[in-house]
C-alpha positions as CSV (number, residue, x, y, z in Angstrom):
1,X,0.0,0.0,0.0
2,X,1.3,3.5,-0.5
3,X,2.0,5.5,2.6
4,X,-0.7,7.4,4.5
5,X,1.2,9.0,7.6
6,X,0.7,11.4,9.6
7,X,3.7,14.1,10.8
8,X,3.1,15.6,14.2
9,X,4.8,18.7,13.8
10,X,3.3,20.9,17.0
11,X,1.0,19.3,19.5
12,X,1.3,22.5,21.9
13,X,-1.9,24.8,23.3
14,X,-1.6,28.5,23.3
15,X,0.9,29.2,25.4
16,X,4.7,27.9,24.2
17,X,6.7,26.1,26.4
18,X,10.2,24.9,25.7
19,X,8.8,20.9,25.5
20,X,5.9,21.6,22.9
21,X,5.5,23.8,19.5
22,X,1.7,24.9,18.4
23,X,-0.5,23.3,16.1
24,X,0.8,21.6,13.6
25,X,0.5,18.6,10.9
26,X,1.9,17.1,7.7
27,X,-1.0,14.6,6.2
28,X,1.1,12.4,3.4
29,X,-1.5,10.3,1.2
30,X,-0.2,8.5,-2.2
31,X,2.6,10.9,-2.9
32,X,1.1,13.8,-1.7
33,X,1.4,16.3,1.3
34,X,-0.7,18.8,3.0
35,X,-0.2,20.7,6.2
36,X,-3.2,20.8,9.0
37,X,-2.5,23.9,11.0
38,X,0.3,26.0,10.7
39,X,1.3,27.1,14.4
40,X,4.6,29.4,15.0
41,X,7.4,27.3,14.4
42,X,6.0,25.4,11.9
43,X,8.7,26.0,9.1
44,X,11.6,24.9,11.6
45,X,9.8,21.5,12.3
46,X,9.3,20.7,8.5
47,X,13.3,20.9,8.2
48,X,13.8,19.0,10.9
49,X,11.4,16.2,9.8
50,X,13.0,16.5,6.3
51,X,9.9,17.3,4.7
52,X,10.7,18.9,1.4
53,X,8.6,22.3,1.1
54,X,8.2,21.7,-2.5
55,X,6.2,18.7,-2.1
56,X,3.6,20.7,0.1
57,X,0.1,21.6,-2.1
58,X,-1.7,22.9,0.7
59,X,-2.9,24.0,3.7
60,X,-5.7,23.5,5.9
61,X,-6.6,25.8,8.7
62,X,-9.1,25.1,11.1
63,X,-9.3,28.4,13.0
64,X,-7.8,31.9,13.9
65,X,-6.8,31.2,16.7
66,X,-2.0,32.4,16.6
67,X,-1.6,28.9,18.1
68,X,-2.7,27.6,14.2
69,X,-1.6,30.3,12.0
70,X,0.9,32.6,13.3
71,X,3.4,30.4,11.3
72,X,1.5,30.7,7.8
73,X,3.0,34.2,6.8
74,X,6.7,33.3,7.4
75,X,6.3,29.8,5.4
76,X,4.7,31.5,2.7
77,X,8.0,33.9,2.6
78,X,10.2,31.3,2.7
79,X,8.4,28.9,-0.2
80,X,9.5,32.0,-1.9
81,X,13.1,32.6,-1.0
82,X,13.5,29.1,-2.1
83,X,12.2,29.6,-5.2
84,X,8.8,27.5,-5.1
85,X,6.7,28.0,-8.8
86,X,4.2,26.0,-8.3
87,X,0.5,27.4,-6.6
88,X,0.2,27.2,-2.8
89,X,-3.6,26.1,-1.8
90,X,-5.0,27.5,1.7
91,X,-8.0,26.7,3.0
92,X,-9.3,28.1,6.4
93,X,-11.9,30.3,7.5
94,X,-13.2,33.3,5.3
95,X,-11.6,36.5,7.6
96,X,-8.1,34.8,7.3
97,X,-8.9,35.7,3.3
98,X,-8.1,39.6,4.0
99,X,-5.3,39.6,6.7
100,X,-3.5,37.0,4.3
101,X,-3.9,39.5,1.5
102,X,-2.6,42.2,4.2
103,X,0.5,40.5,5.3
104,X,1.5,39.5,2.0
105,X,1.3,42.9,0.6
106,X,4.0,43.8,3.5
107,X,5.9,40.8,3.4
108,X,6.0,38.6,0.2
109,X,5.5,41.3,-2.3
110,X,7.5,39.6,-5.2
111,X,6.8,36.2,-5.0
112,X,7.3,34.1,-7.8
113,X,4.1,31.9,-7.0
114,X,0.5,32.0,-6.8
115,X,-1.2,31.6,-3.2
116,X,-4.8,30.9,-3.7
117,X,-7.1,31.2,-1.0
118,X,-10.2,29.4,-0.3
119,X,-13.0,29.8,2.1
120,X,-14.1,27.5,4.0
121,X,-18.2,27.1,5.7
122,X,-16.7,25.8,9.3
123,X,-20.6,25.5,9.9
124,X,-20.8,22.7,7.1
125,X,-19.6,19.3,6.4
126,X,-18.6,19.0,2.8
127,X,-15.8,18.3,0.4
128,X,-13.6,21.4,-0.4
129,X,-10.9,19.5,-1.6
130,X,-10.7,16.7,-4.3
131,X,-8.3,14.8,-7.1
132,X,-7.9,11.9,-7.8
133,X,-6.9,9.5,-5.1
134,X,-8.6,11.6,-2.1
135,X,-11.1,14.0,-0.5
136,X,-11.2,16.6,1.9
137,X,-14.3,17.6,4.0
138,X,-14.9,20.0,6.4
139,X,-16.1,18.9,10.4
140,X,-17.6,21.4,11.9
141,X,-16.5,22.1,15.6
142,X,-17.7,24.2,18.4
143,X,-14.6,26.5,20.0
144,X,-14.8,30.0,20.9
145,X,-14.8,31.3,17.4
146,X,-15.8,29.9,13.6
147,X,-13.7,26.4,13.9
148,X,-13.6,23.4,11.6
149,X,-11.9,20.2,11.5
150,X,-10.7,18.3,8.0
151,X,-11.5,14.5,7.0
152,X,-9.2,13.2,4.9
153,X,-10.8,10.5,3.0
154,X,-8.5,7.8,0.3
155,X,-10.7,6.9,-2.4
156,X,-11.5,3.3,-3.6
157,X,-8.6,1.8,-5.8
158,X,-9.0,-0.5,-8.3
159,X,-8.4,-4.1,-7.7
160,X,-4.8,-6.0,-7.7
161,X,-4.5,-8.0,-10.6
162,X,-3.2,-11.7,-10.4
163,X,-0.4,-11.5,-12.9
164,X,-0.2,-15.9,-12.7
165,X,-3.8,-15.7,-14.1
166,X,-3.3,-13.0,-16.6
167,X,-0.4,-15.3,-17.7
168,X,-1.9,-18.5,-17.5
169,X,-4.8,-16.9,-19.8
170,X,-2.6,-15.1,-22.4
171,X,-4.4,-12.0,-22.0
172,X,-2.6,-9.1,-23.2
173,X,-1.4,-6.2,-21.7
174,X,-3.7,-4.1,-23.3
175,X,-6.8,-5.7,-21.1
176,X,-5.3,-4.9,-18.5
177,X,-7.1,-1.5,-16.9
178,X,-10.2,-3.5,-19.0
179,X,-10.2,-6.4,-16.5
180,X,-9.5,-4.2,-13.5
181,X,-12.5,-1.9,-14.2
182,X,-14.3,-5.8,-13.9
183,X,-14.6,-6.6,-17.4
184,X,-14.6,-10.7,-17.6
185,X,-12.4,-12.4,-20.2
186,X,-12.9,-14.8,-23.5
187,X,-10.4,-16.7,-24.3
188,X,-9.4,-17.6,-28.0
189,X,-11.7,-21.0,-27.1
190,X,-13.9,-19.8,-26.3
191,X,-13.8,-20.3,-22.3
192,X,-15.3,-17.7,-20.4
193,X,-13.2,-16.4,-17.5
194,X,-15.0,-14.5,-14.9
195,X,-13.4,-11.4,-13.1
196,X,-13.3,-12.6,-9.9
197,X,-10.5,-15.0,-11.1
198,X,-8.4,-12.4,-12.6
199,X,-8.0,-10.2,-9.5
200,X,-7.7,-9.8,-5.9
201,X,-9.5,-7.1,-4.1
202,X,-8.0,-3.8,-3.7
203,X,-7.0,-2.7,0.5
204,X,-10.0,-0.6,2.1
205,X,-9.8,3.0,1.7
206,X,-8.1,4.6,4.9
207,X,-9.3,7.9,6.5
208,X,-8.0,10.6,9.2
209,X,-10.1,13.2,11.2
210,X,-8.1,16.1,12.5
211,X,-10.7,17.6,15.2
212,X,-9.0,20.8,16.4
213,X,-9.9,23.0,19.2
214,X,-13.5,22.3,20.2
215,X,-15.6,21.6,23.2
216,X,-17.0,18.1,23.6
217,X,-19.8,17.2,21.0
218,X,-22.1,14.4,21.6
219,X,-23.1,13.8,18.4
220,X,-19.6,14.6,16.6
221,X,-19.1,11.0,16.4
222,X,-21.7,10.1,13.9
223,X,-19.5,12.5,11.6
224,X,-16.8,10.4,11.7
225,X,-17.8,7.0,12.4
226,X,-15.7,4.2,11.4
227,X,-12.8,6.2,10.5
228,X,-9.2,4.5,10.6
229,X,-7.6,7.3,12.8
230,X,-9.0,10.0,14.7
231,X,-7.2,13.3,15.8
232,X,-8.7,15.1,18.5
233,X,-7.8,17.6,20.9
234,X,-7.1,16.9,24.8
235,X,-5.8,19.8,26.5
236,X,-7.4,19.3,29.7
237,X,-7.1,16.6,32.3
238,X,-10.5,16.1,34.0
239,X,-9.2,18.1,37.0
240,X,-9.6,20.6,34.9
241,X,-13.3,20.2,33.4
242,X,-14.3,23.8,33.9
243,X,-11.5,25.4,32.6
244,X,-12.5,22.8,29.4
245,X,-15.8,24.4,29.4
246,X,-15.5,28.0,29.9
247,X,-12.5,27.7,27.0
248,X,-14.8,25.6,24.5
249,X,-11.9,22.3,24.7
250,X,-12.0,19.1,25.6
251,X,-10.2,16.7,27.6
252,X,-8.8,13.7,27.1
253,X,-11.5,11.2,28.6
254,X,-13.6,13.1,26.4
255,X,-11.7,12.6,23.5
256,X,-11.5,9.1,24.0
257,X,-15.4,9.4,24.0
258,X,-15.8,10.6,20.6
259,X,-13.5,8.1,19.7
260,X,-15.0,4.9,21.0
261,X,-18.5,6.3,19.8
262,X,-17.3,6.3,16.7
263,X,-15.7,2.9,16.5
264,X,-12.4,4.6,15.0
265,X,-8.9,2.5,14.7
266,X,-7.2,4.6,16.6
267,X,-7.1,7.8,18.8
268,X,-3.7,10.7,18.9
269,X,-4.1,12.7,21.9
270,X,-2.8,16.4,21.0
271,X,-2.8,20.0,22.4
272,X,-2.2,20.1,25.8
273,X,-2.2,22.4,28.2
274,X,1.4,24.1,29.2
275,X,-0.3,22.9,32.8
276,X,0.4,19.1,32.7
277,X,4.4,18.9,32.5
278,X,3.6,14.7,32.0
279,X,0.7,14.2,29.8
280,X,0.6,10.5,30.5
281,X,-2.3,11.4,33.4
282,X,-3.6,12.7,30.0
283,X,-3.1,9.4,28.0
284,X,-4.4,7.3,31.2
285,X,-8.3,9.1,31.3
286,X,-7.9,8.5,27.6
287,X,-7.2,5.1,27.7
288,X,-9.2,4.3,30.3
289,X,-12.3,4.8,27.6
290,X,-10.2,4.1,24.9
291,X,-7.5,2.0,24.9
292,X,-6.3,2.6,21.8
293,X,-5.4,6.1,22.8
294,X,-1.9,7.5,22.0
295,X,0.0,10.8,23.1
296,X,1.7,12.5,19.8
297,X,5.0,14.6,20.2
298,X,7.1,16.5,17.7
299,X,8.5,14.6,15.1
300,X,6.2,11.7,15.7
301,X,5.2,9.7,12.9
302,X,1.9,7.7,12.8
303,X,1.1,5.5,10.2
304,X,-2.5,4.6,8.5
């Protein structure tokens, strides 16, 4: 199978701390590579995870919140003292649309590439992104201002062929994209050869929820249910529930709610609170609930 990973750059809240950077992700699906957030820091942790800037499309912001996108501006000025050509994609809430098109008229005036901006409808589940081997929707959150979350979903791929049939059969190369689409096969005899024995099913598609900053929602699950891995905020302990609700987060055991409502693979823990200096009490109320819980930390990489 070709990689789906995911590259926790910044699992941090708010407030830095020398252990944590803010908000920050690298989703890498068939070749291709998007960032989820874009704390401060965020261009540092790319070189030290030797992700290639050139190989980044977009980028997905879920809110405007510095913690997310106080490191957008400087990564954009840097795609361009490198030299980057190709377009740069962003997607995040409409009023990031006009400070972007501030900040690059101070700062990235001669840029040799095109940063399109597209608005997202945080209140909306819906695709906003789409090629050929994935989607993109929108999950619509509940945090202290217009906040969304991002679904990244693999599409179907076509069946394996089973290359000692196709041999066995003689049937030429040019079939080939014939028989995966499910076409059956005649042989020169006559002999009818059903699909089924020409190929092997193809993996299920994989998927990822990133569920940034948001308060805990009861019914969020049915958004996501049955996805492979789920991404969703824990910055509170629940010794902490009503700092959790006055600051629209959630915390971990809550978290691990969502997750086992959904029936997800798997559950990354992620911005904590600069008050826990060991988020394993974290990882513990998670995994109480949901024992496939996990605590993700720069330069963590998490597999599909």
């Amino acid at each position: 199978m070709e990689p789906f990973r995911i590259h926790i750059l910044g699992c941090g809240s708010a407030l830095p701390t020398p252990r944590h950077y803010a908000s920050a992700q690298v989703v890498e699906i068939r070749g291709k590579q998007f960032i989820v957030d874009c704390g401060e820091g965020t261009q540092m942790q790319l070189r030290r995870a030797h992700i290639r800037f050139t190989k980044l499309g977009a980028v997905f912001i879920s809110h405007l919140h510095g913690d997310h996108c106080f490191g957008l501006i400087g990564m954009i000025s840097t795609f361009g003292l490198l030299g980057r050509t190709a377009p740069l994609h962003i997607y995040a809430p409409e009023a990031l649309g006009q400070m972007l098109e501030q900040e690059m008229k101070l700062y990235c005036q001669h840029l040799e590439y095109e940063v399109v901006f597209h608005a997202v409808d945080t209140t909306q589940q819906q695709v906003v992104y789409e090629d050929r081997s994935l989607t993109v929707e929108t999950l619509p959150l509940e945090h202290r201002m217009p906040c969304c979350g991002y679904l990244f979903r693999e599409k179907p791929q076509l069946p394996h062929i089973r290359r000692d049939m196709i041999d066995f059969y003689g049937i030429p190369i040019s079939q080939i994209n014939n028989i995966k689409a499910g076409a059956d096969w005649t042989t020169n005899e006559g002999e009818h050869v059903e699909n089924s024995k020409l190929v092997t099913e193809a993996e299920a598609p994989r998927s990822y929820a990133y569920c940034s900053d948001t308060r805990y929602i009861p019914t969020l699950w049915q958004r996501i249910k049955g996805i492979t891995m789920l991404y969703h905020e824990s910055t509170y302990g629940e010794d902490n529930m009503l700092l959790a609700k006055k600051y629209f987060h959630s915390t971990a055991r809550q978290a691990a709610q969502v997750a086992r409502d959904a029936g997800v693979g798997k559950l990354l823990l992620g911005h904590y609170s600069s008050r826990y200096e060991d988020e394993n009490v974290l990882l513990k109320e998670a995994q109480e609930v949901f024992p496939e819980a996990f605590l993700t930390d720069e330069q963590m990489v998490f597999d599909i």
